[in-house]
C-alpha positions as MATLAB code, in Angstrom:
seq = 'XXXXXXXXXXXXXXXXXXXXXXXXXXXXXXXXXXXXXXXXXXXXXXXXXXXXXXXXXXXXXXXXXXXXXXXXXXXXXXXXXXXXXXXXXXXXXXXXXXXXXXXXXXXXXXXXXXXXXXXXXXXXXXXXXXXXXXXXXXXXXXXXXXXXXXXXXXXXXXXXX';
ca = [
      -3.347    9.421  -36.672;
      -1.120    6.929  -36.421;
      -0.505    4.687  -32.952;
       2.827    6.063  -31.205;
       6.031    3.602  -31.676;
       8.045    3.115  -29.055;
      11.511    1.763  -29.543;
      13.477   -0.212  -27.733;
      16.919   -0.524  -27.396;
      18.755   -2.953  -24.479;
      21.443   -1.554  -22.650;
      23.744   -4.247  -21.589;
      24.672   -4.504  -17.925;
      22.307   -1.995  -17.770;
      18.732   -2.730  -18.527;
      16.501   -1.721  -21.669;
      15.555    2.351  -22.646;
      12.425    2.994  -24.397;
      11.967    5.944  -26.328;
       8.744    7.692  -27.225;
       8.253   10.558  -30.187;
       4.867   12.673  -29.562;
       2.453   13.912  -32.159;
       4.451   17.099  -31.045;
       7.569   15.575  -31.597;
       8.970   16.015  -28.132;
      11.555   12.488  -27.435;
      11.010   11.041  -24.258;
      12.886    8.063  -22.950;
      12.474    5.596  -19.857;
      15.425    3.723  -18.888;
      14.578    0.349  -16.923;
      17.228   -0.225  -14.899;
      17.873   -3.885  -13.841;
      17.516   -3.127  -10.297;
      13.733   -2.043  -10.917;
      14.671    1.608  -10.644;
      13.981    3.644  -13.886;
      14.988    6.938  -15.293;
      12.406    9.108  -17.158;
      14.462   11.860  -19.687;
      12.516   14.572  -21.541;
      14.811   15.835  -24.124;
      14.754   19.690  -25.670;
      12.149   20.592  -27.919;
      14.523   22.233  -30.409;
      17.105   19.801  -30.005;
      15.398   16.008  -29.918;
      19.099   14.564  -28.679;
      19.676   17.268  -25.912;
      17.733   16.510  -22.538;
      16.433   18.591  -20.643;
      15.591   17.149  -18.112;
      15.931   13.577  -16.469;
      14.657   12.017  -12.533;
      15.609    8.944  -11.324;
      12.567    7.132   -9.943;
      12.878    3.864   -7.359;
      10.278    0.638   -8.825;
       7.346    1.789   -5.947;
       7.780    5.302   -7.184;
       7.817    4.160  -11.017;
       4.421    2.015  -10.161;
       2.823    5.300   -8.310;
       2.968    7.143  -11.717;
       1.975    4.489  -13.584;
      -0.825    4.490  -11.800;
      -1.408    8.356  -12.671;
      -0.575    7.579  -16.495;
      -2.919    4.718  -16.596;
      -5.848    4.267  -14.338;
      -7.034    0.964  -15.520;
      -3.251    0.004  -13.664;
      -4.722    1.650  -10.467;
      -5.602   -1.543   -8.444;
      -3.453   -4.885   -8.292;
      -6.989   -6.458   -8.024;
      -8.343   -5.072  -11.317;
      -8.251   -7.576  -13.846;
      -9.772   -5.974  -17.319;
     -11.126   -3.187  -18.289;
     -12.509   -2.145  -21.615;
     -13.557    0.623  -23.875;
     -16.841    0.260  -23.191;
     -16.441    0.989  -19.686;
     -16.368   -2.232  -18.199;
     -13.924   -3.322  -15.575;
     -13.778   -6.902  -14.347;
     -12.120   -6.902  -10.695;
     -11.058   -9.596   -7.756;
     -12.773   -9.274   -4.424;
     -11.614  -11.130   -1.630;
     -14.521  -12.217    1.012;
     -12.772  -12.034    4.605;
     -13.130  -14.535    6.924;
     -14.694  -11.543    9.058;
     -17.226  -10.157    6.457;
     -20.916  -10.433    7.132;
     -21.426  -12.204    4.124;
     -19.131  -15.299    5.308;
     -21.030  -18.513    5.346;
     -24.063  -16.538    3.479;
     -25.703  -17.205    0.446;
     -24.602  -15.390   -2.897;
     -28.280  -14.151   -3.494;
     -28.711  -12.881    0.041;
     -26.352  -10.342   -1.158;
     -28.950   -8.594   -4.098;
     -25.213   -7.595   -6.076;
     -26.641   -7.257   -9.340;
     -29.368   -5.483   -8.178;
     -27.774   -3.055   -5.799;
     -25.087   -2.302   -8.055;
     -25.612   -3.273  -11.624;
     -22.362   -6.074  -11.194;
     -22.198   -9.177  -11.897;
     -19.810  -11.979  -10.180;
     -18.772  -14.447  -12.943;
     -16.765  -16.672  -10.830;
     -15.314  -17.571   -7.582;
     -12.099  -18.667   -6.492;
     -11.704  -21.010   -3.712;
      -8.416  -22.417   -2.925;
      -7.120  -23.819   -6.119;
     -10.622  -24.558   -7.441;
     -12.475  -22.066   -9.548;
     -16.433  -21.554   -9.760;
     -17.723  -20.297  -12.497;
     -20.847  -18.215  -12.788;
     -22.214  -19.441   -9.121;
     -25.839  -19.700   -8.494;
     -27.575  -17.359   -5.973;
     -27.994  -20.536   -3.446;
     -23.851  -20.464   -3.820;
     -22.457  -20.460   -0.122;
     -19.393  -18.040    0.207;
     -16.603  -18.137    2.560;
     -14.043  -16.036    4.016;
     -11.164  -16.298    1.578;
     -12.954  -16.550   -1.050;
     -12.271  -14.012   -4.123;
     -15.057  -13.303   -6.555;
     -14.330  -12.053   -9.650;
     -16.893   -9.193  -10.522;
     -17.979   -7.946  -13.763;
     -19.533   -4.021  -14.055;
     -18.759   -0.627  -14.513;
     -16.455    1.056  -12.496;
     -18.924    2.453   -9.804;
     -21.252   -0.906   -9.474;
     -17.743   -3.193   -8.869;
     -16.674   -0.496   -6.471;
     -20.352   -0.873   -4.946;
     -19.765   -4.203   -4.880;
     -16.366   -4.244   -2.815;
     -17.848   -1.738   -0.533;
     -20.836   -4.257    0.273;
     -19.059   -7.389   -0.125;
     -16.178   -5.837    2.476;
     -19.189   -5.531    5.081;
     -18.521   -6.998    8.773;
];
């Protein structure tokens, strides 16, 4: 089976539609709007150019089903994820967590959950692949490497106070 095409065509002074053809041949469309609204359109099944029905959707509401579409889209913090069930992630250390000041190792994160943190970001500077006698901070975000339950594991100890 082939990948799905999706065409675009821009609508000037309007924004861009993009139109979809299933393996059932049912035409969808999405109209972005240039005000960040969009308008989803499915058209009839025995008539592709006659819609059936169309909704209006504001951005937020747009994002919210994009977010049911596509779970990998789910968390502004997720970074990656891949097919082999992997998700790499940001998680932000607060300046109240119990782990502020601590050592990375004092936290057992690969062996509680399986996770791995690759780096840390702190301020502008980035630190990759940070010892266990690494000394974290509130504000800093660690990027974390693991399946979906061990990085959510991880956020869950990590957001400790």
């Amino acid at each position: 089976m082939s990948a799905p095409r999706l065409r675009t065509t821009p609508l000037p002074g309007i924004g861009v539609q993009y139109d979809l053809v299933t393996r059932e041949q049912r035409h969808l469309s999405v109209v972005a709007h240039r005000d960040g609204n969009r308008t989803v359109s499915v058209y009839r099944a025995d008539d592709p150019d006659s819609c059936a029905q169309s909704v209006r959707l504001s951005g937020s509401e747009a994002g919210a089903l994009i977010d049911a579409l596509k779970p990998s889209h789910h968390s502004a913090s997720l970074l990656y994820t891949t097919d082999l069930g992997l998700v790499a992630e940001r998680i932000e250390v607060a300046a109240t967590s119990h782990w502020n000041g601590r050592l990375l190792g004092e936290t057992r994160m690969r062996t509680e959950t399986g996770a791995s943190i690759v780096a840390v970001l702190r301020r502008a500077d980035a630190i990759p692949s940070p010892a266990p006698d690494f000394r974290l901070a509130g504000g800093d975000t660690l990027i974390v490497i693991g399946t979906r339950e061990g990085v959510d594991t991880a956020a869950a100890i990590l957001g400790r106070e």
